[in-house]
C-alpha positions in Angstrom: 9.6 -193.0 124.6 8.6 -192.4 128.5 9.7 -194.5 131.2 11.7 -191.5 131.9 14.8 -191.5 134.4 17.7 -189.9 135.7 19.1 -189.7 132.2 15.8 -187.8 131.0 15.7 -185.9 133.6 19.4 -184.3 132.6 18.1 -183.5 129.2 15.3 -181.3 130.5 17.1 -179.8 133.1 19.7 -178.4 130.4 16.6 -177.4 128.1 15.7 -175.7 131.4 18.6 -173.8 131.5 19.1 -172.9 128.3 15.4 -171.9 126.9 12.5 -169.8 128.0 10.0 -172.6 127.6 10.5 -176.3 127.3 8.7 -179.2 125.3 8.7 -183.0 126.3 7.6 -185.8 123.6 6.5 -189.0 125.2 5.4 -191.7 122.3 5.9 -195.1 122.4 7.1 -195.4 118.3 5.6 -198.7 116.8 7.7 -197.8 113.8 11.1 -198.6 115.5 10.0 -202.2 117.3 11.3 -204.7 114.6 10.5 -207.4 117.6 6.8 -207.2 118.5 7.5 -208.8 121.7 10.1 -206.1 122.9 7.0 -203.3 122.1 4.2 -204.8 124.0 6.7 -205.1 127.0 8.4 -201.7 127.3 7.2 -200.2 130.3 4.7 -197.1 130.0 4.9 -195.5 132.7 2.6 -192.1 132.2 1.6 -190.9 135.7 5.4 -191.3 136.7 6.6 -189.4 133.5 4.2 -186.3 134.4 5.9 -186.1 137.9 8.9 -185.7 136.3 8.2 -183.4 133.8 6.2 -181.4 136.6 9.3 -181.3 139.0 11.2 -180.3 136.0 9.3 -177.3 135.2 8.2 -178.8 131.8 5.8 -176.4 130.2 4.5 -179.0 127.7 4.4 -182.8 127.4 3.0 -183.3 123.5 1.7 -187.4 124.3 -0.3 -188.1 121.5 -1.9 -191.7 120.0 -0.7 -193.6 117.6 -3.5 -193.0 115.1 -2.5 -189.2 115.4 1.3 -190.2 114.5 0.6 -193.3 112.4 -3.0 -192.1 110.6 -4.6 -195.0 109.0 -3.0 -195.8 104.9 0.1 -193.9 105.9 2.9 -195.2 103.9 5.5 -192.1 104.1 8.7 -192.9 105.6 12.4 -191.1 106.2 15.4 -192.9 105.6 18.4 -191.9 106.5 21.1 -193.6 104.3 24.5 -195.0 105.2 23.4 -194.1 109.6 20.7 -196.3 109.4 22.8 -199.6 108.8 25.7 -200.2 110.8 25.8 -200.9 114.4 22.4 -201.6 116.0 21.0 -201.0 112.3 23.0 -204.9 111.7 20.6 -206.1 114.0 17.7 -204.3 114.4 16.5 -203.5 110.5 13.9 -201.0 109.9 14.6 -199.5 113.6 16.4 -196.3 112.6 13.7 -195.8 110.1 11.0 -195.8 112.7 13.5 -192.8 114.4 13.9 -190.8 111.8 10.2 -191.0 110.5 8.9 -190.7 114.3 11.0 -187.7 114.8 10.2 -185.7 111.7 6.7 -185.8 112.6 7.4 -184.8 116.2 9.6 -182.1 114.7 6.7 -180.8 112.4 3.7 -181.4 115.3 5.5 -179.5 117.9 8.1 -177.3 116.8 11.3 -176.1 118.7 14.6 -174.3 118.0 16.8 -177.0 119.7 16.0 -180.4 120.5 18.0 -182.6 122.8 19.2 -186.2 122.4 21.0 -188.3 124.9 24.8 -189.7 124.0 24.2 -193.2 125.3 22.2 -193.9 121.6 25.2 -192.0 120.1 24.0 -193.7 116.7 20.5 -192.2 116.9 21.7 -188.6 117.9 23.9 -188.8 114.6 21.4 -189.7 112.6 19.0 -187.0 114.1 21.5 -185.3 113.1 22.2 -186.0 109.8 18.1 -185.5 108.8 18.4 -182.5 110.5 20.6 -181.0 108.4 19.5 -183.4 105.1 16.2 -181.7 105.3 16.7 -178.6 106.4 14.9 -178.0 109.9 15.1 -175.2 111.7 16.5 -177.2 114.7 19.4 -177.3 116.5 20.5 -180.5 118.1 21.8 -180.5 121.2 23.3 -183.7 122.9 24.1 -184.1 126.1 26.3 -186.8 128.3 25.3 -190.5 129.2 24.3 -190.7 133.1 25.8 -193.5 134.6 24.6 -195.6 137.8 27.3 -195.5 140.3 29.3 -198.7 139.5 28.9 -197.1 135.7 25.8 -198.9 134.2 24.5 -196.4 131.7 20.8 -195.4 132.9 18.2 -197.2 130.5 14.7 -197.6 130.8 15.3 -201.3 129.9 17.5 -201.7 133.1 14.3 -202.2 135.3 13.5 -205.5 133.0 16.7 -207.0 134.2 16.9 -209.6 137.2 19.2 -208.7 139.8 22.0 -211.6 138.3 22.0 -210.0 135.0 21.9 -206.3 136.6 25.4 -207.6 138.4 26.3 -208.2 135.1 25.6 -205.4 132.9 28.2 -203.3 133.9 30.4 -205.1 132.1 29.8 -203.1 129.3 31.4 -199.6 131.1 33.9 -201.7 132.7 34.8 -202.9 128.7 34.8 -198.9 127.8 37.4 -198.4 130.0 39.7 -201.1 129.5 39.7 -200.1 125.7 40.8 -196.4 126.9 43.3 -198.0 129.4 44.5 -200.0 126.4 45.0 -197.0 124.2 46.8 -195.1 127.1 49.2 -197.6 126.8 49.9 -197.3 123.3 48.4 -199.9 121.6 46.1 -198.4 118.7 45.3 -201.5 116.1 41.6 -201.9 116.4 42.1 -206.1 115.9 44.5 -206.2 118.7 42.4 -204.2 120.3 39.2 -206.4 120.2 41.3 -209.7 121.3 41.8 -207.9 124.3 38.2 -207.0 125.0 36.3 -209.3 123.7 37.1 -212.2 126.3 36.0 -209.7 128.9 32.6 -210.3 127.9 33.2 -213.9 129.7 33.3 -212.3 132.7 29.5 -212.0 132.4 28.2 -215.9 131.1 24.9 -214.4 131.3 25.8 -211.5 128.4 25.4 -212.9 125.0 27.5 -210.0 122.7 25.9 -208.7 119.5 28.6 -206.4 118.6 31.8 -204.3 119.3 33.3 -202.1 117.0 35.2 -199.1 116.5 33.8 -196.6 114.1 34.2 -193.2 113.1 32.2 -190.5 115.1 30.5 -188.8 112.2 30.4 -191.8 109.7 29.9 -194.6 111.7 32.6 -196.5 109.4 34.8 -199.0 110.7 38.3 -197.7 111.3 41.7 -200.2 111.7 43.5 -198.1 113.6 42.7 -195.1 116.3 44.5 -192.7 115.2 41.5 -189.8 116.3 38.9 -189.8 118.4 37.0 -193.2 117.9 33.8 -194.1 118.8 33.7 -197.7 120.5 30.0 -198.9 120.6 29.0 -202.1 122.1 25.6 -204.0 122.8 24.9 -207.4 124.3 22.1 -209.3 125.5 21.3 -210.4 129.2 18.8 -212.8 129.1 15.6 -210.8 126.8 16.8 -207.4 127.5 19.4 -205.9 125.2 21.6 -203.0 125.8 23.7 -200.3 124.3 26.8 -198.2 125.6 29.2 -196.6 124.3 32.0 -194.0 124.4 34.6 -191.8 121.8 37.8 -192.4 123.0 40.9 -190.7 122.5 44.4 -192.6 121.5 47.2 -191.9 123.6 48.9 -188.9 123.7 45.8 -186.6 122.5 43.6 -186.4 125.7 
């Protein structure tokens, strides 16, 4: 959705690598805003997402309008059942919708044999996914690794809303990542005693409001009780108006 960074950047530099010719999509998706606040203020940020694409050796940037995507009486949507509602689905209804529909169409306007999706919406990648194979397109997915800041923020393009109080405070969510695989290293694999030991982390932050934490399984997204396998421990919170996502599969002890 532009506003591209370091985390972009990674995805086209592997597409780089592994294709002759490479495609960016840059489209601000109406559909998947269910606040219509949070749409009018993400940040476009066009002449800065050309640079990149240009220093990237991008071969193609497909930007189109939103009356080409979203013609006027259009009523056809994709839905992808079971993905679309847990996690950030809980919270944001009708967002994953506004994925899968944006992306079918982006998939049909400018097609590709592989498509690449960033882990740090490890939700949306699975649901790609999922249509991918539902409906049968001639894609492969590729996903590639969340890029972290230094002190371990994931890279969002919603990080340069924050103030610098609420930036100091964001990493909580990494830091909150790792305690939960220090905590399996040591053996303890209940997913409730688990979240009474993370969850007053999130005090450590008074400027983090928490919307969820939960352990799920990687394909499913179901809840699990115990970690028995590689889990998938997704979190988002709120600092101040700007909310973010992280995330990470983690393995119980004795299996990394």
């Amino acid at each position: 959705m532009g506003n591209l960074h370091a985390g972009h950047a990674s995805l086209l530099r592997r597409a780089r690598v592994e294709n002759d010719r490479v495609a960016a999509t840059i489209f601000v998706n109406p559909l998947q805003f269910n606040d219509p606040t949070d749409l009018a203020k993400y940040p476009r940020t066009m002449d800065e997402d050309l640079s990149m694409c240009r220093v990237e050796k991008v071969d193609v940037v497909f930007a189109p309008a939103v009356e080409a995507m979203y013609p006027p009486g259009a009523t056809t949507i994709v839905q992808v059942k079971g993905l679309e509602d847990p996690l950030c689905g809980k919270s944001r209804p009708g967002h994953f919708v506004g994925v899968a529909t944006v992306v079918a169409k982006l998939f049909n306007l400018c097609p590709v044999d592989r498509a690449y999706f960033g882990l740090k919406d490890f939700q949306q990648a699975a649901l790609i996914k999922r249509m991918v194979r539902d409906l049968n397109f001639p894609i492969e997915i590729r996903t590639c690794p969340t890029v972290r800041e230094s002190d371990g923020l994931a890279l969002s393009s919603r990080n340069r809303r924050l103030t610098p109080e609420q930036r100091a405070q964001a990493v909580i969510l990494s830091q909150i990542l790792a305690a939960a695989q220090d905590a399996l290293r040591d053996g303890e694999h209940r997913v409730d005693h688990l979240k009474d030991r993370l969850r007053p982390m999130i005090l450590a932050a008074p400027l983090a409001e928490l919307d969820y934490l939960e352990f799920v399984d990687p394909e499913t997204l179901e809840d699990v009780n115990t970690v028995k396998h590689p889990t998938l421990l997704a979190i988002a919170a709120k600092f101040g108006g700007v909310r973010l996502i992280d995330n990470a599969v983690l393995s119980p002890a004795g299996t990394d």
